[in-house]
N, C-alpha and C positions, 0 to 999 in steps of 0.2 A: 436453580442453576442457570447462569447466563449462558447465551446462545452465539459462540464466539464467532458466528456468520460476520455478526457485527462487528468491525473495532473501530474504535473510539480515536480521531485526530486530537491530540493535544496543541493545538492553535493556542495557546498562549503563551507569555513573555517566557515564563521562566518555572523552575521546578517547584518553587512554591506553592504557585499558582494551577502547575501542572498535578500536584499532591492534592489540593482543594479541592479541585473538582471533581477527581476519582472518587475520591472519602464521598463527593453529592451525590454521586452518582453509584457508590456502594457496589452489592452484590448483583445489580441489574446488568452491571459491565464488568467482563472480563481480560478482552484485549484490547489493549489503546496502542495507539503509533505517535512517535514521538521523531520529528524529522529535523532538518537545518536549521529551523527558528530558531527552537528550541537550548540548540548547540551549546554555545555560550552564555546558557542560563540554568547549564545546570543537568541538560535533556539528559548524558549518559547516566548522571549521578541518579536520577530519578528513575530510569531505567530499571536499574540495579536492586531502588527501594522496593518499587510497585512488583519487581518478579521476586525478590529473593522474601519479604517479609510482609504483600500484600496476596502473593501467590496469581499474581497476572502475567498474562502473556504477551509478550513486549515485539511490536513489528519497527525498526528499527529504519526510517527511511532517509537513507543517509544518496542513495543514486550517485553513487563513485564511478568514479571514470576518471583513469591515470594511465601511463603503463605498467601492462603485465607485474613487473615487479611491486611496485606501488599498492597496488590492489590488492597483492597476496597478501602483502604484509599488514595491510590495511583490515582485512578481514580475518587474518589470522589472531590481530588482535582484540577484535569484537568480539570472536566466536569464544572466549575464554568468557566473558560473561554471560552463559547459557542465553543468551536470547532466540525469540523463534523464526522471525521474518527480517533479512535484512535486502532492501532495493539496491542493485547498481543497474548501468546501462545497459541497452542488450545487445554492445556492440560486440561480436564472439571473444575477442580477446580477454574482454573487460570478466567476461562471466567466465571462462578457463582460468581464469586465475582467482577470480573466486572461491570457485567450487575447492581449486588446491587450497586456498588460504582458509579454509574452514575445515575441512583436512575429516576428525572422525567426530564430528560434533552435529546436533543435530538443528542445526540451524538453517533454515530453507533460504537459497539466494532466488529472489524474484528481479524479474530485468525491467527493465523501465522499454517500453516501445518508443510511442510520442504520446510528449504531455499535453493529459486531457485537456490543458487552458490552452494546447492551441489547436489550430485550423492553417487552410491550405497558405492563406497570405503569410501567416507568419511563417510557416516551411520555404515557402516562395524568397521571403526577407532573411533567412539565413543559408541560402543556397542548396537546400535543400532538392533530393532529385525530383521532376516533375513526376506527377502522379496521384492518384485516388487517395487519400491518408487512410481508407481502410485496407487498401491492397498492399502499402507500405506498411502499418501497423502489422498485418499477415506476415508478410518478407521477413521482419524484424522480428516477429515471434518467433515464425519457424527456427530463423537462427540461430536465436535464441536458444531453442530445448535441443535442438543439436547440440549445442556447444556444453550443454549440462545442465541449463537453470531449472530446477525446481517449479516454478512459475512466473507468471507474467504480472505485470503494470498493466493494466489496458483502459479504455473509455469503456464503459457498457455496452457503446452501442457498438463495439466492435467483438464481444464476448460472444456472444452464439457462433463468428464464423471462425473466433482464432479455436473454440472447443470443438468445432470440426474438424479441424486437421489431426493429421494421423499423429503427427511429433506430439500432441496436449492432452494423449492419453496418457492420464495417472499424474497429470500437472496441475498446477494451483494455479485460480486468476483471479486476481484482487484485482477490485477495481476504487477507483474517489468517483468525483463527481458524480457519486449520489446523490439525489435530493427528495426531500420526503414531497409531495403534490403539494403544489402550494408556495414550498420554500422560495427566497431569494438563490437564483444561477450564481451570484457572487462571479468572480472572474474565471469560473468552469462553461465552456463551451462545448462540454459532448457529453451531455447529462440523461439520467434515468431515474427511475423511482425504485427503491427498494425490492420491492415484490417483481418490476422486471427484469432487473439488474441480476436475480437469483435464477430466474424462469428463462433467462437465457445461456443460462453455464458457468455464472460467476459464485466464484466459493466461500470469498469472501467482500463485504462491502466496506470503503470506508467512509466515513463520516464525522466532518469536523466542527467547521462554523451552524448549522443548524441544530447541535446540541450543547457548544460551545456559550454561544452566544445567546441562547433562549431564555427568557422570563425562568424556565423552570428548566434546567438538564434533562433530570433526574426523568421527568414527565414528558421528556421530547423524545431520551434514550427509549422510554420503554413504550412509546406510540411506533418506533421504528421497531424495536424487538416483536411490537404485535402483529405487525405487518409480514413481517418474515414468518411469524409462527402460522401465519394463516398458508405457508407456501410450502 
C-alpha cells in the first residue's frame, strides 16, 4: 500500500505524458498533484482518469485568486469531480469563498502563503510588506485557518512554527520544495529533505522534478517512500 505522505508532482507537458509515468510508477504512488502546466494539456481530463479508474488521489494545484464571486464559482465547479486537495491564495476572501464554493463535498481547500521559489528580494520587487518571510508566512497562515482553509502551502522550513499556532490544530500542511540529499534545488529556494520536512509537522510532502526527471521514477519514488517509512 502506498504511503500517501508523498504526492507525486506531474511536471510534465501533458496528460499523456502525465498517464506514463503514473503506470512507471504503479502501486508505489498514490497521490500525484497536477497544477497550471499541466492545464492546457489535458491536466483536468487526467485528473479524472487517475481518480475515477486508477483509484488515486488527485491534489489539484490550481492557487486561484479572483473575486469572491469568481472563486465560488470556480470551485464549485471542481468540487463536482471528487477531487481531494485543491490550492487557492490565503488571501481571507479568496479562501471564504472557497470553502462556500465546495459547499458539502469533501475536498480540502489548502491556501498558498509565499511561494517557496521565492525570498525576501523578490517580496521586496513586488511591493510586498517589509518583513521576516517567516513571520509573514505565520500572518498569512493564521489568516488563513480563520477564514476556513483546511490547510496550508508552506516552505518546510517554515512548518514547525506555522504547526504551532493554536489556529493549525487539526489542519493540513503540504509542503514542495522537497528534496531528497543530494538532489538539484532546481528554482526552489526554502528547501528540506523528506525525513525533515515530516519531523517538523508537515503532513504531506510534494515532490516533482527529482522523480520526474530521474534515470529511474519508479526507484527515486520508492528511496523517498523509504525515507518517510523510517519516520
Amino acid at each position: 500500500m502506498s504511503d500517501d505522505r508523498l504526492i507525486v508532482a506531474l511536471d510534465v507537458p501533458n496528460a499523456l505524458e502525465g498517464l506514463q509515468l503514473a503506470e512507471t510508477l504503479g502501486d508505489a504512488v498514490g497521490f500525484y498533484k497536477i497544477g497550471l502546466g499541466m492545464l492546457t494539456g489535458g491536466g483536468l481530463a487526467l485528473a479524472n482518469e487517475l481518480k475515477a479508474e486508477h483509484g488515486k488521489k488527485i491534489f489539484l494545484d490550481m492557487k486561484l485568486f479572483d473575486i469572491g464571486n469568481t472563486v465560488e464559482a470556480a470551485v464549485r465547479g471542481l468540487a463536482q469531480f471528487d477531487l481531494d486537495f485543491l490550492t487557492v491564495h490565503g488571501d481571507p476572501h479568496v479562501v471564504r469563498a472557497a470553502q462556500e464554493g465546495k459547499g458539502a463535498s469533501d475536498l480540502k481547500i489548502l491556501a498558498v502563503t509565499i511561494l517557496t521559489s521565492l525570498d525576501r528580494a523578490d517580496l521586496d520587487a513586488s511591493l510586498i510588506k517589509p518583513g521576516d518571510i517567516q513571520d509573514l508566512v505565520l500572518e498569512r497562515a493564521a489568516l488563513a485557518f480563520d477564514a476556513g482553509a483546511d490547510g496550508i502551502i508552506a516552505s518546510p522550513q517554515e512548518a514547525k512554527l506555522i504547526r504551532a499556532l493554536p489556529e493549525a490544530n487539526g489542519k493540513l500542511i503540504v509542503t514542495p520544495g522537497v528534496r531528497p540529499a543530494g538532489a538539484d534545488r532546481g528554482d526552489q529556494k526554502r528547501i528540506a529533505t523528506p525525513a525533515q520536512a515530516v519531523a517538523d509537522g508537515v503532513d504531506h510532502i510534494v515532490v516533482g522534478r527529482p522523480i520526474c526527471q530521474a534515470d529511474n521514477p519508479k526507484a527515486a519514488a520508492e528511496a523517498i517512500l523509504a525515507e518517510l517509512s523510517a519516520h
